[in-house]
mmCIF file of the C-alpha atoms, coordinates in Angstrom:
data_MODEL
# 
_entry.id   MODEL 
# 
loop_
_atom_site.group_PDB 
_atom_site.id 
_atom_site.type_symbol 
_atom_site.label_atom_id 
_atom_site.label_alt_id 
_atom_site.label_comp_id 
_atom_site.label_asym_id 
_atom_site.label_entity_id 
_atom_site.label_seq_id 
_atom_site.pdbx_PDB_ins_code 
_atom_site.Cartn_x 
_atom_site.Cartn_y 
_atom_site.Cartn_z 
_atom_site.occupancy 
_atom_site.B_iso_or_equiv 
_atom_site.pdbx_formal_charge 
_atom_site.auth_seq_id 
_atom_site.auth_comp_id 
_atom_site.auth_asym_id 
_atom_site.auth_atom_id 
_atom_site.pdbx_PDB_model_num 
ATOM 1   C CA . UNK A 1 1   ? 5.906   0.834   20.869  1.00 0.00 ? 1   UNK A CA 1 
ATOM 2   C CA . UNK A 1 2   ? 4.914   4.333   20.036  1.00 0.00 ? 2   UNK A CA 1 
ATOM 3   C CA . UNK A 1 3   ? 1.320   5.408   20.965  1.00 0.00 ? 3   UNK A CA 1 
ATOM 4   C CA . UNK A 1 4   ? -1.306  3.478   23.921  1.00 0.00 ? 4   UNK A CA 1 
ATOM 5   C CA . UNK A 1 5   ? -0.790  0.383   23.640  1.00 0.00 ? 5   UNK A CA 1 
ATOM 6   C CA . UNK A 1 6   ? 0.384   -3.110  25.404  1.00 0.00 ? 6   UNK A CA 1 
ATOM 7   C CA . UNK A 1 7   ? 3.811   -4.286  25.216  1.00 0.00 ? 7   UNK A CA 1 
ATOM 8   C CA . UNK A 1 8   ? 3.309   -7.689  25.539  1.00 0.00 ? 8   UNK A CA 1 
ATOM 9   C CA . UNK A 1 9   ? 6.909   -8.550  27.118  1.00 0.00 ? 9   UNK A CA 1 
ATOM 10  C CA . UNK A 1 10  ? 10.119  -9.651  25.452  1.00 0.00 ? 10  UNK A CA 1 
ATOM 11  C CA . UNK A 1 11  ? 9.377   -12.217 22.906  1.00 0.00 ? 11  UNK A CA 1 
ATOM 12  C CA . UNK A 1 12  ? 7.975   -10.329 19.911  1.00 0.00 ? 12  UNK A CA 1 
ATOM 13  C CA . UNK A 1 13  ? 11.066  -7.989  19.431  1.00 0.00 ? 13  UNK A CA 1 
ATOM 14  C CA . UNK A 1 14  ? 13.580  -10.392 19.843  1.00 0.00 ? 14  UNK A CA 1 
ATOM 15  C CA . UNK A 1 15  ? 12.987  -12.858 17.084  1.00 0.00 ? 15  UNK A CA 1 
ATOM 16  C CA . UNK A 1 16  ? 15.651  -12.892 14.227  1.00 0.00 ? 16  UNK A CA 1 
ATOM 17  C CA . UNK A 1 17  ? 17.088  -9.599  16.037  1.00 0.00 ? 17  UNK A CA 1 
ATOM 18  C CA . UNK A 1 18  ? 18.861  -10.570 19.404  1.00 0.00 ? 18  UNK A CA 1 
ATOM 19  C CA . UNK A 1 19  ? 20.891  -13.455 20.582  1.00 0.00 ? 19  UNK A CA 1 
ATOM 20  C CA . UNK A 1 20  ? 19.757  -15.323 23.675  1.00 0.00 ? 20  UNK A CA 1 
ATOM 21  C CA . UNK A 1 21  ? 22.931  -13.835 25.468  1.00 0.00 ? 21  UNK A CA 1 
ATOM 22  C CA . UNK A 1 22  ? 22.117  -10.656 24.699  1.00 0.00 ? 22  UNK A CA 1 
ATOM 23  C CA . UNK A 1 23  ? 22.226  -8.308  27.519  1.00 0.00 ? 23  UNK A CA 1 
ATOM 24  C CA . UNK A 1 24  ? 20.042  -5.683  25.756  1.00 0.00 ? 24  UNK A CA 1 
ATOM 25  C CA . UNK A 1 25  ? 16.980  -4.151  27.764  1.00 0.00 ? 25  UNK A CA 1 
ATOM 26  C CA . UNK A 1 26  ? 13.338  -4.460  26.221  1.00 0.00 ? 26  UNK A CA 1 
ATOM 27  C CA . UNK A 1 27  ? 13.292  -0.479  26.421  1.00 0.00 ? 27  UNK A CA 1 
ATOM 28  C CA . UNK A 1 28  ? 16.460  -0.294  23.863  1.00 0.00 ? 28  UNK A CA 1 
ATOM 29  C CA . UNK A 1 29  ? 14.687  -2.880  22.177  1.00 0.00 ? 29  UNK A CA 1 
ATOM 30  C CA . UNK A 1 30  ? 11.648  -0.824  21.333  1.00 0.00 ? 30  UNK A CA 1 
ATOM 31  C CA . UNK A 1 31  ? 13.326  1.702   20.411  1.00 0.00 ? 31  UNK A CA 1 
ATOM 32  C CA . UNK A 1 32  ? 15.862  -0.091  17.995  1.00 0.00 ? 32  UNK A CA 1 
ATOM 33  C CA . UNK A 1 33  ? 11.666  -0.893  16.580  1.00 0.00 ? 33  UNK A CA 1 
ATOM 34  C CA . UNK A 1 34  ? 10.339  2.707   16.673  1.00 0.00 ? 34  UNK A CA 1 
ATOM 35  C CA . UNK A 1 35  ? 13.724  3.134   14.575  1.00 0.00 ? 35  UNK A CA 1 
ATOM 36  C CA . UNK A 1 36  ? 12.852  0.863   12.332  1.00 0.00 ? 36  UNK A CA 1 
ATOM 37  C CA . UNK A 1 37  ? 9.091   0.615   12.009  1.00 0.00 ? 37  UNK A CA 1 
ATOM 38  C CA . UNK A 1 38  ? 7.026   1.541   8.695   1.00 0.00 ? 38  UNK A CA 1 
ATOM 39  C CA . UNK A 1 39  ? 3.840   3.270   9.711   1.00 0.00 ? 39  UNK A CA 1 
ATOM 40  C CA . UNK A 1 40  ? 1.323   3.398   6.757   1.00 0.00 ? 40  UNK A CA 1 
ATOM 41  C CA . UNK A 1 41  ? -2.646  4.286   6.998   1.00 0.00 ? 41  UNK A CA 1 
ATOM 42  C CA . UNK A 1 42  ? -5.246  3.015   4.347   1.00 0.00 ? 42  UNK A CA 1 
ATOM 43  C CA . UNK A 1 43  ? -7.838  5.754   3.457   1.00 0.00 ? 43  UNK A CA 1 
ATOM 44  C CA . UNK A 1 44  ? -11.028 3.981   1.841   1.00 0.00 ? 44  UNK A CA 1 
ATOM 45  C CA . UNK A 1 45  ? -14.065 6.610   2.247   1.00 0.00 ? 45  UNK A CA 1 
ATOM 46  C CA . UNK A 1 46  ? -14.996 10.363  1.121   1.00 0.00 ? 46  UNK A CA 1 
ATOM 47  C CA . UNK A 1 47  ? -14.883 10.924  5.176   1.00 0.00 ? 47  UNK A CA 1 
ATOM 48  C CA . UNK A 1 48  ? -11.261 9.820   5.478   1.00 0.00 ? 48  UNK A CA 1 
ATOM 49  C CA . UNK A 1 49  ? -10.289 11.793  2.419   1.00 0.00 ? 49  UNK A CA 1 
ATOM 50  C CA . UNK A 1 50  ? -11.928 14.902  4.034   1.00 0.00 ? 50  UNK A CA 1 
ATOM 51  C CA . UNK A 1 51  ? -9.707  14.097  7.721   1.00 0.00 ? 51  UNK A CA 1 
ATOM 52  C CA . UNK A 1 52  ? -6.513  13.136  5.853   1.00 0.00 ? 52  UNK A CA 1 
ATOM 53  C CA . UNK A 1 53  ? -4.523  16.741  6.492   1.00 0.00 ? 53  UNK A CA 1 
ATOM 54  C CA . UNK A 1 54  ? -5.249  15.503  10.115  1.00 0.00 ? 54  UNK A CA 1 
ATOM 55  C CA . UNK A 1 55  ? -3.556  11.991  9.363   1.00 0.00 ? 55  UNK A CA 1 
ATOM 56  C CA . UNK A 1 56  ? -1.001  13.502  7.616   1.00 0.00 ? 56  UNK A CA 1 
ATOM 57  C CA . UNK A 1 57  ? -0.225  15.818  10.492  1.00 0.00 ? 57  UNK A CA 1 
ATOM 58  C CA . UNK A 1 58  ? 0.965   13.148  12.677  1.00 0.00 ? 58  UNK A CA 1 
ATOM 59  C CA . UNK A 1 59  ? 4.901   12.800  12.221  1.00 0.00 ? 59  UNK A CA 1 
ATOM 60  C CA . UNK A 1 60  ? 5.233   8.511   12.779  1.00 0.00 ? 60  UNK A CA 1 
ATOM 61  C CA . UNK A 1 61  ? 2.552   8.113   9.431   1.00 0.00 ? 61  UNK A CA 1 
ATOM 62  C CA . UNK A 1 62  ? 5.139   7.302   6.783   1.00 0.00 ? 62  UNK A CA 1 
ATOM 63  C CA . UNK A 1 63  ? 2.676   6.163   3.984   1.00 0.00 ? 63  UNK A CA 1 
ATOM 64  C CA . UNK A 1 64  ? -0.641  6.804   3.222   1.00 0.00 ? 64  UNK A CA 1 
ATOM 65  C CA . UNK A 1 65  ? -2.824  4.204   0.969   1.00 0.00 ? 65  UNK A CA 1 
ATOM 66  C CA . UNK A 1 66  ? -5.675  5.568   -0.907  1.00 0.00 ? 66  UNK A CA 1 
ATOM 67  C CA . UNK A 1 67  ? -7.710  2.063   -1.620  1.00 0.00 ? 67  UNK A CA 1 
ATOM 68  C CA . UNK A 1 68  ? -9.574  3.032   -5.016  1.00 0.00 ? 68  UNK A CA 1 
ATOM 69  C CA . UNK A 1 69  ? -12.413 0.138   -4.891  1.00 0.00 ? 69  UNK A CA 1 
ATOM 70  C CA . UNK A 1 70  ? -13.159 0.907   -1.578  1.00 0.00 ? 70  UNK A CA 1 
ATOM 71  C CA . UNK A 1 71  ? -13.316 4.179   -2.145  1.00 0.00 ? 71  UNK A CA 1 
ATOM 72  C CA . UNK A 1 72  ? -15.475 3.469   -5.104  1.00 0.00 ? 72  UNK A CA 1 
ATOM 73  C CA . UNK A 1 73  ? -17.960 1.240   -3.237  1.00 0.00 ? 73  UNK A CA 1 
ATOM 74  C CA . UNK A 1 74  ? -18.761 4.253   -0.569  1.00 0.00 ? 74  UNK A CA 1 
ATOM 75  C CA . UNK A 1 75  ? -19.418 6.609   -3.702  1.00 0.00 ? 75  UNK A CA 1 
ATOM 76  C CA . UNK A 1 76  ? -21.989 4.089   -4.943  1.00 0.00 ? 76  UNK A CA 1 
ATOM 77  C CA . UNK A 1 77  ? -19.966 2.949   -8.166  1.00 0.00 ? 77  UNK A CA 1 
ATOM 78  C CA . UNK A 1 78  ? -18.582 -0.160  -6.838  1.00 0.00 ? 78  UNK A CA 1 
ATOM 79  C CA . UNK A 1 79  ? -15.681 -1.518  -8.220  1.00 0.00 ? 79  UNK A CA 1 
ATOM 80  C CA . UNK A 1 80  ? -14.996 1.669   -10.820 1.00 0.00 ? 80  UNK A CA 1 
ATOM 81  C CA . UNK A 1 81  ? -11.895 1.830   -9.845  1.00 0.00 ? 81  UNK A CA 1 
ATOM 82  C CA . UNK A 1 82  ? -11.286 4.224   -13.100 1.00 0.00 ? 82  UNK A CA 1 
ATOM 83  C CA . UNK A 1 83  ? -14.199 6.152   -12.790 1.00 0.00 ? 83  UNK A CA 1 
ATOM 84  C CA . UNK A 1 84  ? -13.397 9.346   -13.178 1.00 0.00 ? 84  UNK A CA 1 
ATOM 85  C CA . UNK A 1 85  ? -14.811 10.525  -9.969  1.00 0.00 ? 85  UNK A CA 1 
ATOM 86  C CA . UNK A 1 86  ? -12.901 8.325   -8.344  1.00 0.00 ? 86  UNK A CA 1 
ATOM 87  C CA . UNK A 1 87  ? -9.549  8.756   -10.028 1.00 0.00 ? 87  UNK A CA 1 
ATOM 88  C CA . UNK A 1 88  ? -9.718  12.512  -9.248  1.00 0.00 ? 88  UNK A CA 1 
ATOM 89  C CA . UNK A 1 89  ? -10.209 12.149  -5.834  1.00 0.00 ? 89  UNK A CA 1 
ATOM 90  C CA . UNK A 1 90  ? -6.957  9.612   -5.464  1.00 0.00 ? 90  UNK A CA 1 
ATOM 91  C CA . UNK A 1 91  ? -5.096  11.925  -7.681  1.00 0.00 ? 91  UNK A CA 1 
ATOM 92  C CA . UNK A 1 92  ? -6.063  14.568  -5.094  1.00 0.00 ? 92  UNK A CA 1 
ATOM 93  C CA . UNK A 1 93  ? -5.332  12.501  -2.234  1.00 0.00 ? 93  UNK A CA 1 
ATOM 94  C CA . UNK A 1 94  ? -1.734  11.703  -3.837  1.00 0.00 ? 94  UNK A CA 1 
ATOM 95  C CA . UNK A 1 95  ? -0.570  15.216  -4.602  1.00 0.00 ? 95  UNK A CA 1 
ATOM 96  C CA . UNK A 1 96  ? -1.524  16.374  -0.972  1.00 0.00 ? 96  UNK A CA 1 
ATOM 97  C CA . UNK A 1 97  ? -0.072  13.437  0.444   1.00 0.00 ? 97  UNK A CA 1 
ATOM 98  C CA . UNK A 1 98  ? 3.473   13.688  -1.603  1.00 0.00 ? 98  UNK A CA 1 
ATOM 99  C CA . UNK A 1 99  ? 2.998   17.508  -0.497  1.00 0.00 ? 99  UNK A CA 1 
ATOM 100 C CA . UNK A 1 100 ? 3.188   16.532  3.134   1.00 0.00 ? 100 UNK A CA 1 
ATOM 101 C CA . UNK A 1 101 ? 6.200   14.352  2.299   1.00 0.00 ? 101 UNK A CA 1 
ATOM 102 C CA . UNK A 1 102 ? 4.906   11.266  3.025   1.00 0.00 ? 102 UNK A CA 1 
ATOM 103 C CA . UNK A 1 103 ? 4.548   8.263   0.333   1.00 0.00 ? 103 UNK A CA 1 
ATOM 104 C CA . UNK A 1 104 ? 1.351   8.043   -1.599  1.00 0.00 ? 104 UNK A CA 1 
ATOM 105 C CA . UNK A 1 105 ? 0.215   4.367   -2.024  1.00 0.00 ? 105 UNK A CA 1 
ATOM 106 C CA . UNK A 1 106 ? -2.841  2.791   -4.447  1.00 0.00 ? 106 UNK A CA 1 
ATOM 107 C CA . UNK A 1 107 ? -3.794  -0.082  -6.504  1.00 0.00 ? 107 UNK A CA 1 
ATOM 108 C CA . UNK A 1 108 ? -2.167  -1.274  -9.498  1.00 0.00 ? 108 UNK A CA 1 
ATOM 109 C CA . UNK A 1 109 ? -3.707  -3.960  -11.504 1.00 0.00 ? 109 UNK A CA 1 
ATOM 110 C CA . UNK A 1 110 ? -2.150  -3.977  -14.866 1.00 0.00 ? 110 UNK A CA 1 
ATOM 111 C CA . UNK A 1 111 ? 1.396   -1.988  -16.068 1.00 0.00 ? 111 UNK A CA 1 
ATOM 112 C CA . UNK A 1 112 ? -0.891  0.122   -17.474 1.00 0.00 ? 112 UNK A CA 1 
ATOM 113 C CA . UNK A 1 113 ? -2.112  1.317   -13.847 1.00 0.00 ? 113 UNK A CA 1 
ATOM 114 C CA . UNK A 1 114 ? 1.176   0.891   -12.905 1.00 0.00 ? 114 UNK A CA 1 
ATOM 115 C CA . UNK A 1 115 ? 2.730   3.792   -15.186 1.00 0.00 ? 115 UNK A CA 1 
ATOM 116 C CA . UNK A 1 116 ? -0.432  5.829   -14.317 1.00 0.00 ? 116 UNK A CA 1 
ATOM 117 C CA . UNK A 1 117 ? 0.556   5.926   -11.005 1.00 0.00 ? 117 UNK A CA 1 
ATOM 118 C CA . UNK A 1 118 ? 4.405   6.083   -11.045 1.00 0.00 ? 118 UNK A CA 1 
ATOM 119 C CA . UNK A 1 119 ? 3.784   9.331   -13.495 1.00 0.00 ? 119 UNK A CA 1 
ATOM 120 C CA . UNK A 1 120 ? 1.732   11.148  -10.297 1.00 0.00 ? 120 UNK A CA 1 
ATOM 121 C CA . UNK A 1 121 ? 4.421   10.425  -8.040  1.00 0.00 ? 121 UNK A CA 1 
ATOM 122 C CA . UNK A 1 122 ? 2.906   7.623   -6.467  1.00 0.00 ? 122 UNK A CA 1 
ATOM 123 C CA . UNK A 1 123 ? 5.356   5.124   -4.786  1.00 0.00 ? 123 UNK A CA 1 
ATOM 124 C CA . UNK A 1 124 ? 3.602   2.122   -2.725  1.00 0.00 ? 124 UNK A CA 1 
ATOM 125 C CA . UNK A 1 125 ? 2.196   0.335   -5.835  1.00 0.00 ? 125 UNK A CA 1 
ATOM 126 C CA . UNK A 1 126 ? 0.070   -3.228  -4.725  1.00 0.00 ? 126 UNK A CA 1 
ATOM 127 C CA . UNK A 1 127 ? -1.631  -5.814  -6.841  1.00 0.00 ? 127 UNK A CA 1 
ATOM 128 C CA . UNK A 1 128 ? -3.354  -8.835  -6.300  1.00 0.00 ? 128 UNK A CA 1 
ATOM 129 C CA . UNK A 1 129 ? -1.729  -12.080 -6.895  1.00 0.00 ? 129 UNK A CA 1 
ATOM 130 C CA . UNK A 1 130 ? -5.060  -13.645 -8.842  1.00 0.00 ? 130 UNK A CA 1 
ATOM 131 C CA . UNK A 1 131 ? -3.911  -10.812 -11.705 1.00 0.00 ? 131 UNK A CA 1 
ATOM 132 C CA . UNK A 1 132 ? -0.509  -12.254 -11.831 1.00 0.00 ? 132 UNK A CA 1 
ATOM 133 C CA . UNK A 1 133 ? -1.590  -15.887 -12.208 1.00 0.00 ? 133 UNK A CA 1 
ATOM 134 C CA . UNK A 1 134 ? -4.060  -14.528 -15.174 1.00 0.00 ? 134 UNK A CA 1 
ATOM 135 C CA . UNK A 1 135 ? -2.257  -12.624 -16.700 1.00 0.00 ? 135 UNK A CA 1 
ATOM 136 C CA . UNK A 1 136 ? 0.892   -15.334 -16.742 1.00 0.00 ? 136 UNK A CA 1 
ATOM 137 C CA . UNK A 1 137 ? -1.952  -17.943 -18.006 1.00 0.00 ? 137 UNK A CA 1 
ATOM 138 C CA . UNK A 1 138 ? -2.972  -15.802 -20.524 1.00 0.00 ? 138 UNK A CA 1 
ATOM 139 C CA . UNK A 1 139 ? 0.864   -15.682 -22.030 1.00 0.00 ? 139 UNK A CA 1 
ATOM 140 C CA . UNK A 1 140 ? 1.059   -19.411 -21.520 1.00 0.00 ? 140 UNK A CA 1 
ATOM 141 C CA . UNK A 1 141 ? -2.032  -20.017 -23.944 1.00 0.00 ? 141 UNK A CA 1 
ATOM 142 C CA . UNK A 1 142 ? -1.247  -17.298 -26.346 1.00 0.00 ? 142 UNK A CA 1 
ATOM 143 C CA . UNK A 1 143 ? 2.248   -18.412 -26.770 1.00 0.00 ? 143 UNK A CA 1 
ATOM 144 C CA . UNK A 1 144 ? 0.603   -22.226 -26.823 1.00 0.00 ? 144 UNK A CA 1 
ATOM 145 C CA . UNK A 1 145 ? -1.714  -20.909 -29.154 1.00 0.00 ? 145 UNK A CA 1 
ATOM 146 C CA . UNK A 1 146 ? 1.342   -18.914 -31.606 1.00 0.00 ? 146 UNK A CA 1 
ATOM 147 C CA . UNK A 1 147 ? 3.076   -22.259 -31.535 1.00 0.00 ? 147 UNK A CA 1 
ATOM 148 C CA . UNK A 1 148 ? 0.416   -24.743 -32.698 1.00 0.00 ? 148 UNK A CA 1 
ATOM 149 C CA . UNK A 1 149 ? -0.900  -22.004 -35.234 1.00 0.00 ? 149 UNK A CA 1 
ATOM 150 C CA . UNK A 1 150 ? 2.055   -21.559 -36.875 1.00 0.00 ? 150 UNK A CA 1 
ATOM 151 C CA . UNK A 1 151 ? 2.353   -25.521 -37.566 1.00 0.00 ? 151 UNK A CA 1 
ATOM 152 C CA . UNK A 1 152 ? -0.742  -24.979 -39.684 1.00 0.00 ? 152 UNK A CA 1 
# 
């Protein structure tokens, strides 16, 4: 792998990738990986923010995730995730990361965040899977709820 690190011998890059006859070496191996590794970075604090030209400068970084309620908790409003404070500063964060050329990542909790994001060029969107089972039990109930209504 790329950077200081073990290797940890043969077994982790050959699963689903390389027949048992294969004649391949584990250096061609990790390099077929480097090839084909995603390398993304989660910013969560003012101080990574202020170091993230730095992070951007290094070529193998491919995505960069600004984590909004993280990011909120180390400004003291935990959990804003739409204060405005905070929303300027991953707005920031996006248009320098984009400028670099790298993929600009954050949190998406509703469509609404969702379109936010996709109109400032954001492209790593993630959710939690708790919002999709409410908001799918919400629908269930309402359209529950439309049904049995309109019997009355």
């Amino acid at each position: 792998p790329i950077g200081k690190r073990g290797l940890a011998g043969d077994r982790w890059n050959t699963w689903g990738i390389m027949g048992q006859d294969d004649n391949t070496s584990l250096a061609d191996r990790v390099e077929e990986c480097n090839r084909n590794s995603v390398v993304g970075i989660i910013v969560e604090s003012p101080k990574g923010l202020d170091h993230l030209e730095e992070m951007l400068d290094v070529p193998e970084v491919d995505f960069v995730f600004v984590a909004p309620t993280d990011l909120s908790a180390n400004l003291g409003l935990h959990g804003q995730i739409r204060h405005p404070k905070v929303l300027e500063l991953v707005e920031q964060a996006g248009r320098q990361i984009q400028n670099a050329g790298k993929g600009a990542g954050t949190l998406a909790l509703s469509s609404q965040d969702y379109q936010y994001w996709r109109d400032r060029g954001f492209t790593i969107l993630c959710s939690v899977a708790h919002n999709f089972f409410i908001n799918g039990a919400q629908q269930w109930i309402k359209s529950v709820a439309d049904i049995e209504n309109s019997k009355q």
